[in-house]
N, C-alpha and C positions, 0 to 999 in steps of 0.2 A: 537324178532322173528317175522318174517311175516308170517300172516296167514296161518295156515295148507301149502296146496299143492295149495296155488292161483289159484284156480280154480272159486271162487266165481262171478268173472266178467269176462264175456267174448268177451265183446268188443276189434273195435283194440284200440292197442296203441298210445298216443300221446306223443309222445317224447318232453319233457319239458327240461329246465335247472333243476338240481337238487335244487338248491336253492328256485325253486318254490316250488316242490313238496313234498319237507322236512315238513313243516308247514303243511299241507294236511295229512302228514302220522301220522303226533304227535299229532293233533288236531281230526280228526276224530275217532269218537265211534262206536262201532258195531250195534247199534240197530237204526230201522229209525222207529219208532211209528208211527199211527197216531191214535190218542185217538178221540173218540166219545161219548158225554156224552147224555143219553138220557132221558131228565126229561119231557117226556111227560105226565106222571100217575100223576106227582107232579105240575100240573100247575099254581099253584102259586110261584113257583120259582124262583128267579129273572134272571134275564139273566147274568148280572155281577158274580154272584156266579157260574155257569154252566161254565163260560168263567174260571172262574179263576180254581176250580177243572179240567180242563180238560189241561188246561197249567199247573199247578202244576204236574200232573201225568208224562204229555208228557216229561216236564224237568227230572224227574227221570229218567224215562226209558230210554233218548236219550241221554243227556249230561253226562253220568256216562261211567267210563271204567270198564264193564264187565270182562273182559280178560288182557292177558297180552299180548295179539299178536296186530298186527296193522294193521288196517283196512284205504286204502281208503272208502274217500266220498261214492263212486262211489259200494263200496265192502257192504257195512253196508246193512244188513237185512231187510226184507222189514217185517213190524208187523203192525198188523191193531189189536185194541181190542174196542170192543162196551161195556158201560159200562150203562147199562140199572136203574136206579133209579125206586126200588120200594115203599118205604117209608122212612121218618123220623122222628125214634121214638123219638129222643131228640137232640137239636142244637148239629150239629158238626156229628151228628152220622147218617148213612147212610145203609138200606139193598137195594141189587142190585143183578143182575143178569149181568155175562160179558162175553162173545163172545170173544177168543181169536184165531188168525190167523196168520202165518209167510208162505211167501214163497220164493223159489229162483229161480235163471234163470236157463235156460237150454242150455246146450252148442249148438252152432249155430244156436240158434233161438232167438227169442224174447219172448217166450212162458215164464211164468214161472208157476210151479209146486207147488201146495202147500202141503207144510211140516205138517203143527199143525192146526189143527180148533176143537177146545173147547169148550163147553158151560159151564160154574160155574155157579152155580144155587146159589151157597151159598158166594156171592162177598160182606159181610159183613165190613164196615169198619167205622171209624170214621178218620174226616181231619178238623182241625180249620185250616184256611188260615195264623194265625200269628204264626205256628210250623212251624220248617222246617223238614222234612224227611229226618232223619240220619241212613243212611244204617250201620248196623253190622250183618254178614249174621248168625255170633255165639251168637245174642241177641235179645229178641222179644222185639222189641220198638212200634210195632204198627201193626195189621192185615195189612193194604195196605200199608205196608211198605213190612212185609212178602208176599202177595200174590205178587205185581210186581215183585220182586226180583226173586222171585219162578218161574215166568212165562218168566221170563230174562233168566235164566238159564234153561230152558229145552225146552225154541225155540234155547238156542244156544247149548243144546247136541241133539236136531234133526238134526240143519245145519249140523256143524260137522261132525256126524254120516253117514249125507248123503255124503258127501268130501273124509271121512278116516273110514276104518272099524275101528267101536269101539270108533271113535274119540271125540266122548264126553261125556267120564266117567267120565271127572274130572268135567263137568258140572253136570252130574246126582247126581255127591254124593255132590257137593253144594245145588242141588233146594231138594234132602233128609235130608238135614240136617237141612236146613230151617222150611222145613216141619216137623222135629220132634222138635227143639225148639217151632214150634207154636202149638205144635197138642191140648196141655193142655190150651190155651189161646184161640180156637174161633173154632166154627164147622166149620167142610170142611176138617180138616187135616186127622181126625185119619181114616184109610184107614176099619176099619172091621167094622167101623158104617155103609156106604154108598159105595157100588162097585163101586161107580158114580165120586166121590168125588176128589179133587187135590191127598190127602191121597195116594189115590187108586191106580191113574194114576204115582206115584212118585215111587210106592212099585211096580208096574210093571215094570218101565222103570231100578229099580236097581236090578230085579228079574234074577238069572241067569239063568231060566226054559227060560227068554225073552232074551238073547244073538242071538238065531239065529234068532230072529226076526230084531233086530238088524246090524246083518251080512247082513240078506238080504234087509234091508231099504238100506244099501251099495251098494249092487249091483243092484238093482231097479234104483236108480239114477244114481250112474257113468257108469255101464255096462246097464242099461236099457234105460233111459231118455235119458243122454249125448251120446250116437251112437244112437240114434232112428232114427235120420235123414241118416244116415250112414249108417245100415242097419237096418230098423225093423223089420225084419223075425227070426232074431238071439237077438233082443230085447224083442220083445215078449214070444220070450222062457223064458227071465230075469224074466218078468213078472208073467208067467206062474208058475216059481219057487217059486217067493216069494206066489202068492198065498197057495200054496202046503206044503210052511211051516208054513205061518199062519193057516194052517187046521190043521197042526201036533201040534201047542201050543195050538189052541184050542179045541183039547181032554182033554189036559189035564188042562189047564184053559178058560173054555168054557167063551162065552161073556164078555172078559172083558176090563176095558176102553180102554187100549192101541190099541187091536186089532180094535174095533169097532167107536176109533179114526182116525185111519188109513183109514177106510170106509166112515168117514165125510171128510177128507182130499181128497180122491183120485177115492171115487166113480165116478163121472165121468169123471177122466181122464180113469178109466179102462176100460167102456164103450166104447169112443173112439178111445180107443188103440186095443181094443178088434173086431171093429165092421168092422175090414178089413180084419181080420184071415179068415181063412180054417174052412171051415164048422166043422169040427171034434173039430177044437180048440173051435171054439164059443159053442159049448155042452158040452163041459167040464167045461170052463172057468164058465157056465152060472150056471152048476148043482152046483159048487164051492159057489161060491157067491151067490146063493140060502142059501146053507146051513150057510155060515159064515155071511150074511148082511141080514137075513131071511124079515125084516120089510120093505126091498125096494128091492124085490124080480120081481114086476111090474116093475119098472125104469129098473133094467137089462136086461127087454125083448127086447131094445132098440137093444142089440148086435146083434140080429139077423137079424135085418135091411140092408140092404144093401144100 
């Protein structure tokens, strides 16, 4: 099966012999990393080790088939994670902090959108370079075995998501499931220790109070983003909506990571989506995201800009 509703790439076509392009379809993997490892705190570190943890990881995440659908080269996701080195309590063993990021294009531009930006505070892991990393998503073999896997799966139920209403549940109940095999094996998983936590963010995304949060991540991107250029008057309404239901989930679950993920993702595209409206919209828009982004409340006074 190919990908969803192929909408992932939006360039023209180049019309190939088929026998090229076979090889391309069977061979390419959904996810395009690019790993950053940063041992500044640890400066005695050597550089060969730095090199090899950061190609070890990249090979995970990029040369693995996540899915069962086929991705052009060209189609594969675009993921950046920074993997911050805080100390090393014993050879082989590693606490960190990592910065995750995926985004996708937007139809008739060259703009792309970003989907996921995360901070893990709690990127605890251990990697001898002579083990190889044996993925079984039904077995805890290793913390950074589980957190990549984890973070594989719920950049590809936000793409999705954004593609097909609903379109990746079958990835959320993979990176849940992950996440309860690990939650007994390493902090960061069990969600009622830390609001903050993978846990958290996981028990949100399979929470069915977050469906319509969901629907409208839907329509945000193909009805808002992909016709922006087409018409933004009737986009911004797209806009407009999903804010309006993020207000209505967080009554009833005030601040929490999904929602205020969505704020590290998309704050300032909203801004400049925002900052060509109607007087009347931008008082709305602004008193909104006052109350749901309350700690970069200053940043949004941007929309009033002309």
């Amino acid at each position: 099966m190919v990908k969803k509703i192929k909408m992932r790439h939006f360039c023209c076509f180049i019309f190939l012999p088929v026998f090229y392009l076979l090889p391309l379809l069977v061979q390419a993997q959904e996810l395009n990393f690019n790993v950053t490892i940063d041992a500044s705190q640890i400066p005695d570190m050597q550089v060969p080790v730095i090199n090899d943890m950061q190609s070890t990881i990249k090979n995970f995440l990029n040369n693995r088939n996540w899915t069962e659908d086929q991705f052009t080269p060209d189609e594969r996701i675009k993921c950046n994670i920074v993997i911050s080195l805080v100390s090393i309590p014993s050879q082989y063993s590693y606490v960190a902090t990592a910065q995750v990021q995926c985004s996708r294009p937007v139809y008739g531009t060259t703009y792309e959108t970003v989907l996921f930006n995360y901070f893990d505070k709690d990127f605890i892991f251990d990697l001898n370079p002579s083990q190889p990393l044996n993925f079984n998503e039904n077995i805890f073999n290793s913390n950074l075995i589980s957190m990549l896997s984890f973070y594989a799966y719920v950049i590809l139920a936000m793409d999705y998501d954004s593609f097909g209403k609903l379109g990746g549940s079958k990835y959320i109940e993979k990176a849940f499931n992950i996440a309860n095999v690990a939650r007994d094996q390493q902090v960061g998983w069990i969600s009622t220790s830390d609001p903050n936590n993978k846990g958290s963010l996981i028990a949100n995304l399979n929470n069915q109070q977050f469906i319509p949060f969901r629907e409208a991540w839907y329509n945000y991107h193909r009805k808002g983003m992909d016709t922006f250029i087409k018409d933004p008057v009737e986009s911004r309404k797209v806009f407009f909506d999903m804010l309006k239901t993020i207000q209505t989930i967080n009554k009833v679950n005030p601040y929490s990571i999904l929602l205020r993920s969505f704020f590290m993702a998309k704050r300032d595209e909203l801004i400049n989506i925002f900052k060509a409206s109607d007087t009347d919209t931008k008082t709305q828009v602004l008193a909104m995201l006052r109350e749901l982004d309350p700690t970069n409340t200053e940043k949004y006074q941007q929309i009033l800009k002309n």
